[in-house]
Biopython code that builds the backbone (N, CA, C, O; Angstrom):
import numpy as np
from Bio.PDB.StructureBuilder import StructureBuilder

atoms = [
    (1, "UNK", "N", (-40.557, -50.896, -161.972)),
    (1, "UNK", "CA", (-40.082, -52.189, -161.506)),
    (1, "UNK", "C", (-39.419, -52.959, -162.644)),
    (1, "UNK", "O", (-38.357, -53.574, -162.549)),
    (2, "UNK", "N", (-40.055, -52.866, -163.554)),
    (2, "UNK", "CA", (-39.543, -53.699, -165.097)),
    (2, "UNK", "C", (-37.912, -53.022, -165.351)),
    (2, "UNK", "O", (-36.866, -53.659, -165.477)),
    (3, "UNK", "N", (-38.107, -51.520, -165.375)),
    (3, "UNK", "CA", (-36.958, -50.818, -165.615)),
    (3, "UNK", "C", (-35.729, -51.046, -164.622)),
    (3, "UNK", "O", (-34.558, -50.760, -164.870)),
    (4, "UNK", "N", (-36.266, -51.664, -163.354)),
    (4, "UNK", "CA", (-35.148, -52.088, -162.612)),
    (4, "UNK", "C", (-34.495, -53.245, -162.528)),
    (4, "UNK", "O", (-33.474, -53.607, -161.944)),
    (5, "UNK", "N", (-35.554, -53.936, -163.469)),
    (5, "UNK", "CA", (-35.274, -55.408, -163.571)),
    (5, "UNK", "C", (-34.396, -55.810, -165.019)),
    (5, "UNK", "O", (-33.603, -56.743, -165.146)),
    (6, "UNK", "N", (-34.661, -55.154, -165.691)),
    (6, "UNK", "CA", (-33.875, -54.812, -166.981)),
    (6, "UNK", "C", (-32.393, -54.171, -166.694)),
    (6, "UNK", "O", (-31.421, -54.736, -167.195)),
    (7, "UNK", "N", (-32.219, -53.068, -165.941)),
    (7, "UNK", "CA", (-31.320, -52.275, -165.289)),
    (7, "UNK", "C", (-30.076, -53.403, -164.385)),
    (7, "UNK", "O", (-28.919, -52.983, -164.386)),
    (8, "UNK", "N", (-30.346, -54.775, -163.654)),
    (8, "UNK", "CA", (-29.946, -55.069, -163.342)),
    (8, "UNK", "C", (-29.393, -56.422, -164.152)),
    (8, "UNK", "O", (-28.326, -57.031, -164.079)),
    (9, "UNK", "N", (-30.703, -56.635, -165.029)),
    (9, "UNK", "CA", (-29.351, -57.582, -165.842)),
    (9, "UNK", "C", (-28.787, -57.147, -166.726)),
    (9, "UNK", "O", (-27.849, -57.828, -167.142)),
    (10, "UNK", "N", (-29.053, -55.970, -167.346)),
    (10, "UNK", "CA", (-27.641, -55.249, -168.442)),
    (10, "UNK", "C", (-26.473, -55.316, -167.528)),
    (10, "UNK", "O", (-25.391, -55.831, -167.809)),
    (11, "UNK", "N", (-26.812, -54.713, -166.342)),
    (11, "UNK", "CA", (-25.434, -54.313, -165.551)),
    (11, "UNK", "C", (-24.839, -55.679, -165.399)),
    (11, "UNK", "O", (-23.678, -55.904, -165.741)),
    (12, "UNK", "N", (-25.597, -56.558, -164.905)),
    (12, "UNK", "CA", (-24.321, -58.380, -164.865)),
    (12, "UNK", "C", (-24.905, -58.575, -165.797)),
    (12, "UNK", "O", (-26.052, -58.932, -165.530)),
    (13, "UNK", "N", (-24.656, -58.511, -167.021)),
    (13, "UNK", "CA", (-23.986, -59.070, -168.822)),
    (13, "UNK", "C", (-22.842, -58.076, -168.873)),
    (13, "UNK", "O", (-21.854, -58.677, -169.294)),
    (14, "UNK", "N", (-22.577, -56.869, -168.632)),
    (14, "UNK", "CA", (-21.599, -55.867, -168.987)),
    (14, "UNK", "C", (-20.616, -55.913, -167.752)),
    (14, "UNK", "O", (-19.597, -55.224, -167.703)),
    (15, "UNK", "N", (-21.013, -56.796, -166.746)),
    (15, "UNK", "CA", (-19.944, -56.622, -165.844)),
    (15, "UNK", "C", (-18.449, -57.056, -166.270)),
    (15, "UNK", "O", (-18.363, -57.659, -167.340)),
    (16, "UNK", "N", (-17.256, -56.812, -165.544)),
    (16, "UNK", "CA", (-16.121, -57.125, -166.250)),
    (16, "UNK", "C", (-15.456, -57.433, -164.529)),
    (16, "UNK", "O", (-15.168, -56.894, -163.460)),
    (17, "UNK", "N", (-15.510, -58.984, -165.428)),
    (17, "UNK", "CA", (-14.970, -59.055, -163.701)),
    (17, "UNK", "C", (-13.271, -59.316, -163.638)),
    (17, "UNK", "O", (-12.565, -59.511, -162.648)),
    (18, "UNK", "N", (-12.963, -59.255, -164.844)),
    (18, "UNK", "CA", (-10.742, -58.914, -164.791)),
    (18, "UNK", "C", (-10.997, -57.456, -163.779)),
    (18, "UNK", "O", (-10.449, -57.432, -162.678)),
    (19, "UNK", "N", (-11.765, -56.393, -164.183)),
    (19, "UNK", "CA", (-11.388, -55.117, -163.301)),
    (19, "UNK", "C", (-12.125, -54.909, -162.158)),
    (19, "UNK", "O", (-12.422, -53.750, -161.868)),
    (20, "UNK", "N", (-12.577, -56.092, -161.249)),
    (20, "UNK", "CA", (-13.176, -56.556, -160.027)),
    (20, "UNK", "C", (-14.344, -55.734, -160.129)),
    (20, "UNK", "O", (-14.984, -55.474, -161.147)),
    (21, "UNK", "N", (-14.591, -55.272, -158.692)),
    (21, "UNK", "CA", (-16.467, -54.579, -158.664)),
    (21, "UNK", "C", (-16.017, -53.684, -158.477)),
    (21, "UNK", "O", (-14.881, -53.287, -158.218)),
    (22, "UNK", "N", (-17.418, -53.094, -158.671)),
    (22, "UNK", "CA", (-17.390, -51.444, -158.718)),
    (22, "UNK", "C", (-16.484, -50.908, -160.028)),
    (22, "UNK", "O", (-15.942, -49.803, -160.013)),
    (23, "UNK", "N", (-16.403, -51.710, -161.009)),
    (23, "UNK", "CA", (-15.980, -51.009, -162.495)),
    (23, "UNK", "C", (-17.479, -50.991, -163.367)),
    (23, "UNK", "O", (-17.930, -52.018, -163.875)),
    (24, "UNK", "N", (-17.905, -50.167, -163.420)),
    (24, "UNK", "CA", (-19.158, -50.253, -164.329)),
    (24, "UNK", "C", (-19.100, -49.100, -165.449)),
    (24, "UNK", "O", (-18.459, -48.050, -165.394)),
    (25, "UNK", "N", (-19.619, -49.389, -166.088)),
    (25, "UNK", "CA", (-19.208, -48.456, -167.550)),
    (25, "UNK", "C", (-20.431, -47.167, -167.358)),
    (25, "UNK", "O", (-21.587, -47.299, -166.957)),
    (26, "UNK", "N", (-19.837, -46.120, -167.723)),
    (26, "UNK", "CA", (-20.555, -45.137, -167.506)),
    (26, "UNK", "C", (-21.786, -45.283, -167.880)),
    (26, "UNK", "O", (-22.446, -45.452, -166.855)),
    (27, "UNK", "N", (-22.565, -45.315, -168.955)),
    (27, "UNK", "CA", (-23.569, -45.514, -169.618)),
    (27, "UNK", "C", (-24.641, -46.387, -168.208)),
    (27, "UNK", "O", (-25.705, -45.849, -167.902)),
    (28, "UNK", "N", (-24.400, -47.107, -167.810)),
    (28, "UNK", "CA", (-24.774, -48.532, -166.511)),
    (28, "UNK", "C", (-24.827, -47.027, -165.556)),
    (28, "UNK", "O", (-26.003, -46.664, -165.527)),
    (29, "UNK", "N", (-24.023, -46.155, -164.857)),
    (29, "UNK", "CA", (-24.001, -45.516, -164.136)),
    (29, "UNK", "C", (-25.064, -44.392, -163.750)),
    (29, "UNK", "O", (-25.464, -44.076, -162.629)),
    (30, "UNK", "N", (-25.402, -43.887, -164.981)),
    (30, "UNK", "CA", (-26.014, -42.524, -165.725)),
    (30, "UNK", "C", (-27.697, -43.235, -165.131)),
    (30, "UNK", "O", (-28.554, -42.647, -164.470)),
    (31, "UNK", "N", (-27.720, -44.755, -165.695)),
    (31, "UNK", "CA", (-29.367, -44.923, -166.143)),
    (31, "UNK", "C", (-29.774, -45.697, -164.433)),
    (31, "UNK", "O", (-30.887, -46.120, -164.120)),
    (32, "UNK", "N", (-28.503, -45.705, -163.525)),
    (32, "UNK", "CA", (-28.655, -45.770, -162.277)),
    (32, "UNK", "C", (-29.224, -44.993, -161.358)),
    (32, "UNK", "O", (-29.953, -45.439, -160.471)),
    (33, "UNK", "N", (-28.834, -43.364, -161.553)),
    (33, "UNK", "CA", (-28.735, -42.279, -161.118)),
    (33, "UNK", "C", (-30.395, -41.854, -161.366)),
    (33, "UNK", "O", (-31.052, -41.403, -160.427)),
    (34, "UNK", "N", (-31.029, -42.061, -162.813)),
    (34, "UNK", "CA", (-31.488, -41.287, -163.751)),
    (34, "UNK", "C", (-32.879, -42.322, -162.391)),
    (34, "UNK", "O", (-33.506, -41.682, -161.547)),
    (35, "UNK", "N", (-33.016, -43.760, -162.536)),
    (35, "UNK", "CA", (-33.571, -44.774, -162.038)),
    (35, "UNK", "C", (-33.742, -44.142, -160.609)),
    (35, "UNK", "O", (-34.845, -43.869, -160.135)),
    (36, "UNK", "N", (-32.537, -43.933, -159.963)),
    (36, "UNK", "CA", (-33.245, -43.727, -158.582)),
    (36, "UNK", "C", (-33.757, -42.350, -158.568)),
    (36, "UNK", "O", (-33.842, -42.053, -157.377)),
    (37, "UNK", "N", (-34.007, -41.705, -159.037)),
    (37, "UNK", "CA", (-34.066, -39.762, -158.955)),
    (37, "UNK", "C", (-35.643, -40.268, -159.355)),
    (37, "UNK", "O", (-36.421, -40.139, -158.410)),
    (38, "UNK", "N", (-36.141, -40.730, -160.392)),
    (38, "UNK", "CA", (-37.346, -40.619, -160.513)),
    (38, "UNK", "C", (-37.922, -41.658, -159.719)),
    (38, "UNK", "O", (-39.151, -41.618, -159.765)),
    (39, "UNK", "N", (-37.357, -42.782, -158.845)),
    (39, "UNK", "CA", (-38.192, -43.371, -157.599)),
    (39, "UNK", "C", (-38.078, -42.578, -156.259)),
    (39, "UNK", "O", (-38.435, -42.864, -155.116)),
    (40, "UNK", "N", (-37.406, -41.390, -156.834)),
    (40, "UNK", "CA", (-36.976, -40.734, -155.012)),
    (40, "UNK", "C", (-38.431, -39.317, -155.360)),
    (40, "UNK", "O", (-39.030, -38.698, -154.480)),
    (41, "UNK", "N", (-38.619, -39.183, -156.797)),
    (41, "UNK", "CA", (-39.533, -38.217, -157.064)),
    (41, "UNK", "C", (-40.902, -38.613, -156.668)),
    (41, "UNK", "O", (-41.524, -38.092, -155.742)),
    (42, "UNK", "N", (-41.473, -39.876, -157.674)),
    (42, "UNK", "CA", (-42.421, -40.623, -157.303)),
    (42, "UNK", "C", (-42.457, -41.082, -155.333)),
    (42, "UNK", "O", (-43.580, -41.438, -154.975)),
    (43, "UNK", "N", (-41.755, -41.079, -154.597)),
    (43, "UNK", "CA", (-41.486, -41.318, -152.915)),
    (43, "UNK", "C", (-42.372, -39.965, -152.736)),
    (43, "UNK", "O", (-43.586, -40.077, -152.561)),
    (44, "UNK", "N", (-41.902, -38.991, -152.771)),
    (44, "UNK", "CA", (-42.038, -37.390, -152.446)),
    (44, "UNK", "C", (-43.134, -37.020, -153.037)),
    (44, "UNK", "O", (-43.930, -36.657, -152.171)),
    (45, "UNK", "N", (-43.594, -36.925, -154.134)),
    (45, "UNK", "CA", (-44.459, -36.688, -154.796)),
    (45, "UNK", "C", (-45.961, -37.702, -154.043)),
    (45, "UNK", "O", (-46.893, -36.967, -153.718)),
    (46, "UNK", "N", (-46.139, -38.867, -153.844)),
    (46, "UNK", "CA", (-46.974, -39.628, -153.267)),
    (46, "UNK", "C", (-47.182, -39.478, -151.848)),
    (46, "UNK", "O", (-48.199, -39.944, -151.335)),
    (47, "UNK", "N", (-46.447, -38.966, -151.274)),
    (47, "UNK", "CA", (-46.344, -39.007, -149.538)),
    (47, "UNK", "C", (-46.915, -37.524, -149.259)),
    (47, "UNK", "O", (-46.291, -36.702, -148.588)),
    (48, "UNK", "N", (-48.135, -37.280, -149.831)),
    (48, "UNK", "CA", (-48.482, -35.728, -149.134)),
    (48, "UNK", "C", (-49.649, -36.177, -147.999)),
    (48, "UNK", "O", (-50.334, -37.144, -148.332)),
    (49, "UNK", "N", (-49.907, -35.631, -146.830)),
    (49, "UNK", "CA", (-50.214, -36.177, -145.489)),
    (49, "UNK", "C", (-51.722, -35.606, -145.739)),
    (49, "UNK", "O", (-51.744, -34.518, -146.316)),
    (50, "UNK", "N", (-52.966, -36.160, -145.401)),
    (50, "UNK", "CA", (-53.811, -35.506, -145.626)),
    (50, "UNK", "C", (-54.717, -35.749, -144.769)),
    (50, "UNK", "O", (-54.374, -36.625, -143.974)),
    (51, "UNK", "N", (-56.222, -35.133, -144.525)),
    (51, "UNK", "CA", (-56.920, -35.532, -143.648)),
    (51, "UNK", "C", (-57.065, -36.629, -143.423)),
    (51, "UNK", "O", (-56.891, -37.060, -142.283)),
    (52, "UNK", "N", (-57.528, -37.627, -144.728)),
    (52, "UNK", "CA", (-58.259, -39.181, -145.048)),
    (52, "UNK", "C", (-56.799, -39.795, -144.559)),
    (52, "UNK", "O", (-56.966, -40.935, -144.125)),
    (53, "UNK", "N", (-55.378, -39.356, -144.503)),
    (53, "UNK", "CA", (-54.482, -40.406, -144.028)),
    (53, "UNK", "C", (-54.569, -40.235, -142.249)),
    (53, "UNK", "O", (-54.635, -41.279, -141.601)),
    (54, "UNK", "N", (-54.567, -39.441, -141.810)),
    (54, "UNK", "CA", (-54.583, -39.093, -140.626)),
    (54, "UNK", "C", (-56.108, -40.028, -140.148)),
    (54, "UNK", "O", (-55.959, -40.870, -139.263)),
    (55, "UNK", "N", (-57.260, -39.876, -140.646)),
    (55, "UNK", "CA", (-57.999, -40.728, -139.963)),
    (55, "UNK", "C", (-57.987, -41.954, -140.669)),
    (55, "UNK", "O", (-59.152, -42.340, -140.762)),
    (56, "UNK", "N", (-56.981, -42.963, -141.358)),
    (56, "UNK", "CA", (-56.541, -44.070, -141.197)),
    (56, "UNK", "C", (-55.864, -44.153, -140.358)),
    (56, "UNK", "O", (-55.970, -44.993, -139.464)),
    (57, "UNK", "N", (-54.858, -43.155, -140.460)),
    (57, "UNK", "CA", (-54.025, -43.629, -139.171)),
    (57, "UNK", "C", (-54.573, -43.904, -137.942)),
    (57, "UNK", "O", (-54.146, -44.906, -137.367)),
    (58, "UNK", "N", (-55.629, -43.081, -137.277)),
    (58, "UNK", "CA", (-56.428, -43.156, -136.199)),
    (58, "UNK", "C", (-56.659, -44.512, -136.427)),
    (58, "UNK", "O", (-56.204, -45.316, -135.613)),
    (59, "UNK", "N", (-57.417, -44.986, -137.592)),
    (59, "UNK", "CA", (-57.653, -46.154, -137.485)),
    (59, "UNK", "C", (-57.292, -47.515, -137.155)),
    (59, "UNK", "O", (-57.602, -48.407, -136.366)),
    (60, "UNK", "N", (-56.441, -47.261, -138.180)),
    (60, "UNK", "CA", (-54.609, -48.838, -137.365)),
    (60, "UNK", "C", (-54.738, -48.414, -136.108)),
    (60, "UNK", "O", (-54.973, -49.364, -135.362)),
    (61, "UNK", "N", (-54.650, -46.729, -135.206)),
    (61, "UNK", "CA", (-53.722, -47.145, -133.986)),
    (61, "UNK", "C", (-54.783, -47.516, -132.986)),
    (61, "UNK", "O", (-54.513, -47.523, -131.786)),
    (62, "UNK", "N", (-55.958, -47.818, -133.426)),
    (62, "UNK", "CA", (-57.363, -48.470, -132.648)),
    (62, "UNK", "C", (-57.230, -50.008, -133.216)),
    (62, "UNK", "O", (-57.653, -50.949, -132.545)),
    (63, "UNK", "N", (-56.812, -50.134, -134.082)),
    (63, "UNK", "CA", (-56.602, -51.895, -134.448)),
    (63, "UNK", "C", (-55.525, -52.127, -133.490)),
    (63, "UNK", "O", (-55.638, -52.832, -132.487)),
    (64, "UNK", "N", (-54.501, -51.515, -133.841)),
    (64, "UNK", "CA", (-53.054, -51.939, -133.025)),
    (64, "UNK", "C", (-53.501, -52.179, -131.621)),
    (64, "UNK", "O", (-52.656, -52.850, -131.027)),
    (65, "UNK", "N", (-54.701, -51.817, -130.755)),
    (65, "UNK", "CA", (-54.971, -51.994, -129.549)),
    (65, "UNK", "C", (-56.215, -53.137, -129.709)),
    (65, "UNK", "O", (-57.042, -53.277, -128.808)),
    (66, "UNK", "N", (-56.235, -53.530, -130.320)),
    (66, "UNK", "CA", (-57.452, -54.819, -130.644)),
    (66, "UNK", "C", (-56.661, -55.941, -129.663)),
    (66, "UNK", "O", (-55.483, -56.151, -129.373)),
    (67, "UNK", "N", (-57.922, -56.529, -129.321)),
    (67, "UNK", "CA", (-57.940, -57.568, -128.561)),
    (67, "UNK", "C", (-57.491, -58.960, -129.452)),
    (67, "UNK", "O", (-56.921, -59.800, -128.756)),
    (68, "UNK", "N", (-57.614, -59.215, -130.465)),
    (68, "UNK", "CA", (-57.091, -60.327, -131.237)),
    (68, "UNK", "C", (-56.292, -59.774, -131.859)),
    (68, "UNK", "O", (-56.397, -58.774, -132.569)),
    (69, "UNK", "N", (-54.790, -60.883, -131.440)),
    (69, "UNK", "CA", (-53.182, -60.559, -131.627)),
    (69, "UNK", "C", (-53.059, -60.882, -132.661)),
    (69, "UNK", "O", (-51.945, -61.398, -132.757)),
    (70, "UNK", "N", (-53.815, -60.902, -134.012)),
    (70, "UNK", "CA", (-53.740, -61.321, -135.431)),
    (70, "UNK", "C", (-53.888, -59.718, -136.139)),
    (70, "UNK", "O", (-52.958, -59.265, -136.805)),
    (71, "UNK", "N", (-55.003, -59.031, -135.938)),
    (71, "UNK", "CA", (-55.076, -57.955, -136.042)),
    (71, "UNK", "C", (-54.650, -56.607, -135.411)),
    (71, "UNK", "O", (-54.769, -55.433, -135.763)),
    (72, "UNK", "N", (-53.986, -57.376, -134.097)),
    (72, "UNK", "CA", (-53.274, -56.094, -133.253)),
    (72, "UNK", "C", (-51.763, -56.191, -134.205)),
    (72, "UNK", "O", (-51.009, -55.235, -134.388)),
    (73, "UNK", "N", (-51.593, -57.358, -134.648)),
    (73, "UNK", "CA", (-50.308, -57.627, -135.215)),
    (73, "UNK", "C", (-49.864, -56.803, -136.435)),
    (73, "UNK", "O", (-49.094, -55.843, -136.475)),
    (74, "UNK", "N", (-50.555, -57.432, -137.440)),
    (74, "UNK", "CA", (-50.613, -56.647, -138.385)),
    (74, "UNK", "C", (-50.789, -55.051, -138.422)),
    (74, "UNK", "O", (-49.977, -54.324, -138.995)),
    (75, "UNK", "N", (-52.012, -54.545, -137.706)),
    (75, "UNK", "CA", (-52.337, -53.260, -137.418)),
    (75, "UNK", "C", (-51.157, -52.238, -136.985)),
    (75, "UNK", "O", (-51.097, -51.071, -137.372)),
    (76, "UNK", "N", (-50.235, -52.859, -136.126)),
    (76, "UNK", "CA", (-49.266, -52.692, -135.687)),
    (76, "UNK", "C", (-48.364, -52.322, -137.029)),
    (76, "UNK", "O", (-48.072, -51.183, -137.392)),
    (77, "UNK", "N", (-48.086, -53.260, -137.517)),
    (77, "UNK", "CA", (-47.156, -53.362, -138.863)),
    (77, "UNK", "C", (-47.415, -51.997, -139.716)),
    (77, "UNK", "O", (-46.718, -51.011, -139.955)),
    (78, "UNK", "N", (-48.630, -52.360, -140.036)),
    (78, "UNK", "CA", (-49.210, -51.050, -141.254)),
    (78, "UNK", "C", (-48.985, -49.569, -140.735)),
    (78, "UNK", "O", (-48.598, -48.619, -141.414)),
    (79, "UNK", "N", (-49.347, -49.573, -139.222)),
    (79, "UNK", "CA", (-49.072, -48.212, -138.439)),
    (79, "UNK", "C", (-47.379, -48.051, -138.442)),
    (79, "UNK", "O", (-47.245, -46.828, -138.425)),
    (80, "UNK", "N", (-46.364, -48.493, -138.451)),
    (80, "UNK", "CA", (-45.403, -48.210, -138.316)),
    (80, "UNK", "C", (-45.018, -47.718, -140.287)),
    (80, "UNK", "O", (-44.519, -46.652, -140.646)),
    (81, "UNK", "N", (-45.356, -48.627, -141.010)),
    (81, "UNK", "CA", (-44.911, -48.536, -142.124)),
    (81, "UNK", "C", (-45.371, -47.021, -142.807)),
    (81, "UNK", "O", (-44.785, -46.373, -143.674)),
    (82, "UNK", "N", (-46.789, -46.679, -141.996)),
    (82, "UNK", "CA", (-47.600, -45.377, -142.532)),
    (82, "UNK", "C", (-47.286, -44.365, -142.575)),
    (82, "UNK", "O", (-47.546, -43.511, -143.423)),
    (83, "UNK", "N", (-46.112, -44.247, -140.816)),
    (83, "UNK", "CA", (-45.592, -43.288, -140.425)),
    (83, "UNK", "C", (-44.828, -42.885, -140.846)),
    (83, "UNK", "O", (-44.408, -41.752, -141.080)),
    (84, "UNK", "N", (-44.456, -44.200, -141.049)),
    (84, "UNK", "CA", (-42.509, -43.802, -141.827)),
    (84, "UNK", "C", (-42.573, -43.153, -143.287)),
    (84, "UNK", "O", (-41.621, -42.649, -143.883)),
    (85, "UNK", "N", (-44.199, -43.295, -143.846)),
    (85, "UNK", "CA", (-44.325, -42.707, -145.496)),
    (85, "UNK", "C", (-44.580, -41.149, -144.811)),
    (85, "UNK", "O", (-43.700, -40.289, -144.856)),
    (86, "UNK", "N", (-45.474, -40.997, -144.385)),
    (86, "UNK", "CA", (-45.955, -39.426, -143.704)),
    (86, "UNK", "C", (-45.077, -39.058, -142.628)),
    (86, "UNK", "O", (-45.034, -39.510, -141.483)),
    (87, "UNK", "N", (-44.388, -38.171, -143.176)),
    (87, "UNK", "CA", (-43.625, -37.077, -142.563)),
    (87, "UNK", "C", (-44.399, -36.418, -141.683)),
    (87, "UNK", "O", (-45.493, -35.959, -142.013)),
    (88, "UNK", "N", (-43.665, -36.254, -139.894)),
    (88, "UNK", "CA", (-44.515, -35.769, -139.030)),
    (88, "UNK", "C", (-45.926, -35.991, -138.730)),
    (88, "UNK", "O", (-46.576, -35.267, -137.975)),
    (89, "UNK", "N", (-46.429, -37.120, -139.407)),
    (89, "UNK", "CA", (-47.999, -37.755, -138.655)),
    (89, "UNK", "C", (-47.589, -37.982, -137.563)),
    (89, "UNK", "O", (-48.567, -38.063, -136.818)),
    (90, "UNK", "N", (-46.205, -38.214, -136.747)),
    (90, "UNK", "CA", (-46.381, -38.568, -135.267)),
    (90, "UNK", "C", (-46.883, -37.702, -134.742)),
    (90, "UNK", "O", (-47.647, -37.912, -133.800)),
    (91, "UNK", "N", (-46.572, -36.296, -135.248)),
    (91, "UNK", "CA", (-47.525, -35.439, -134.199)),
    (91, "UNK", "C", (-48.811, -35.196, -133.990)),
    (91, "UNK", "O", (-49.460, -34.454, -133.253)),
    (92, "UNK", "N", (-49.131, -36.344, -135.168)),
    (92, "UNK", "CA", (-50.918, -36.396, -134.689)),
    (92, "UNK", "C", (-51.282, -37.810, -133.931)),
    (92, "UNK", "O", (-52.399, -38.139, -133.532)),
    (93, "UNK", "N", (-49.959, -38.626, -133.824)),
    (93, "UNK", "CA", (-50.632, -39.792, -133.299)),
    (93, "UNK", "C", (-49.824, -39.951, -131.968)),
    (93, "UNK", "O", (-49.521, -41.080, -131.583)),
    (94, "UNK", "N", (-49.545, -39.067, -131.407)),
    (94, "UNK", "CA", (-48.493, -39.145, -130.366)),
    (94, "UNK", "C", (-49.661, -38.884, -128.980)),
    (94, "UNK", "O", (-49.980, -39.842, -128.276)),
    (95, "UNK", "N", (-50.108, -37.757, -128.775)),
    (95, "UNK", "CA", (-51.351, -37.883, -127.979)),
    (95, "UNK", "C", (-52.483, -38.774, -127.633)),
    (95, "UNK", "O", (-53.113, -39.160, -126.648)),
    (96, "UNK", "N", (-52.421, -38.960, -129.338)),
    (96, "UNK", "CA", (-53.680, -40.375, -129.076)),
    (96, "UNK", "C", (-52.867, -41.583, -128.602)),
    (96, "UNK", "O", (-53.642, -42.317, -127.989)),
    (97, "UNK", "N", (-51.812, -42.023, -128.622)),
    (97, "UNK", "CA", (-50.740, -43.049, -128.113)),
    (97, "UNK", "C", (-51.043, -42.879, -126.671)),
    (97, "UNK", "O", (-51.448, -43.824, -125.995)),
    (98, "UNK", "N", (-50.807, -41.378, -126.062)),
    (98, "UNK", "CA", (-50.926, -41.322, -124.842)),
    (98, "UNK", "C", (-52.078, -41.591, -123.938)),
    (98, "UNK", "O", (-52.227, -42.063, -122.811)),
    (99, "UNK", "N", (-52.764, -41.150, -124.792)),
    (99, "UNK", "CA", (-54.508, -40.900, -124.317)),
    (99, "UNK", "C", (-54.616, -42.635, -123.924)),
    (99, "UNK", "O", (-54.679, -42.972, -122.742)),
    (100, "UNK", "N", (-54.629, -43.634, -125.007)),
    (100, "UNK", "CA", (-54.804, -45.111, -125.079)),
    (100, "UNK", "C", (-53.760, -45.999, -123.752)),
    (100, "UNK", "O", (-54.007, -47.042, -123.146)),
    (101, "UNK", "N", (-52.738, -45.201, -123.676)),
    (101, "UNK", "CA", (-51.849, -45.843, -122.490)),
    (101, "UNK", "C", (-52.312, -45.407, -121.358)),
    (101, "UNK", "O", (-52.449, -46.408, -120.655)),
    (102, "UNK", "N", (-52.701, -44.282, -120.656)),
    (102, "UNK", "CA", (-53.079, -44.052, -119.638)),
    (102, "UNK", "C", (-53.999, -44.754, -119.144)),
    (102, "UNK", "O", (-54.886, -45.354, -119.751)),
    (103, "UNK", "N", (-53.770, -44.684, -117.791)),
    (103, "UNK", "CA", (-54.607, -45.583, -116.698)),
    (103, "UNK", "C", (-56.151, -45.412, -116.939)),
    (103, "UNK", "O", (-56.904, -46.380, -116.836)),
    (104, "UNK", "N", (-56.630, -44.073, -117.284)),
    (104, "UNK", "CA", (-57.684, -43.621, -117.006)),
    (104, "UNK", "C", (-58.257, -44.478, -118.304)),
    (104, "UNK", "O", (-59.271, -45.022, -117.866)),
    (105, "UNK", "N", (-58.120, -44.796, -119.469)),
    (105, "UNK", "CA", (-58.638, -45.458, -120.612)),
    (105, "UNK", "C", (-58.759, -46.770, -120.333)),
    (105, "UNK", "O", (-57.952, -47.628, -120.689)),
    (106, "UNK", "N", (-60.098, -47.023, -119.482)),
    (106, "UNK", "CA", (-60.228, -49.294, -119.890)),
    (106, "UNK", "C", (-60.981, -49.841, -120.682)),
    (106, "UNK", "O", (-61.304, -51.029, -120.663)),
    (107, "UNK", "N", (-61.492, -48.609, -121.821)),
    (107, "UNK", "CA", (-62.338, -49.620, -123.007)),
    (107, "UNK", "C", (-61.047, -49.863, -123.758)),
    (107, "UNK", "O", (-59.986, -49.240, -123.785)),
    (108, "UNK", "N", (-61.611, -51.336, -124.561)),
    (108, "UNK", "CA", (-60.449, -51.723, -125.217)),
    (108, "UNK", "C", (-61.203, -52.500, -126.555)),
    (108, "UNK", "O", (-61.838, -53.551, -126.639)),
    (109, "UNK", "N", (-60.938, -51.790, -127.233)),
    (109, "UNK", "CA", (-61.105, -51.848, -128.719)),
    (109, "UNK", "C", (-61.206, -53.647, -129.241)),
    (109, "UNK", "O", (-61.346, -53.938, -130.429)),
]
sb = StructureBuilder()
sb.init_structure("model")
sb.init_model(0)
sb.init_chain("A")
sb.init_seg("    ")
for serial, (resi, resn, name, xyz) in enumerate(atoms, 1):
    if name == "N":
        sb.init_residue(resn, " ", resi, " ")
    sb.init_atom(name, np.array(xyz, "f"), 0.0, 1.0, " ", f" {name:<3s}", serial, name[0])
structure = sb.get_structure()
């Protein structure tokens, strides 16, 4: 975070604005590249799907059906954001989605 925060004000002190945007000096370019490759590593590297995430996930998608819209709210939030880190957890939470919508389910969390 520091390194991006540093990263962005070298780049506007070195900007040159006679040769409008998008002129950035190579050096600015390189430590751009270098910046996102090791936040795209650290992404990939952190996102491995595991039992203990899968029964959180269970968990949010039993909040997300909570009766108080403070915690269905949020619960909601965290379950979408979880999914989107874990690759293919929908296919573990797609049944239980179903199971909870059907008619036949009237306990309610």
């Amino acid at each position: 975070d520091s390194r991006w925060k540093s990263f962005t004000l070298v780049k506007k002190s070195m900007e040159n604005r006679l040769l409008g945007k998008k002129k950035h000096i190579r050096a600015l370019l390189i430590d751009r590249v270098l910046l996102q490759h090791e936040m795209r590593k650290l992404v990939v590297e952190g996102s491995e799907y595991k039992v203990v995430h899968q029964e959180l996930l269970c968990d949010l998608l039993l909040l997300s059906t909570s009766t108080y819209s403070q915690v269905r709210s949020r619960a909601q939030s965290v379950l979408m954001t979880a999914m989107g880190t874990y690759t293919f957890s929908y296919r573990d939470m797609i049944p239980r989605m179903l199971q909870l919508l059907s008619p036949q389910n009237t306990a309610g969390t």
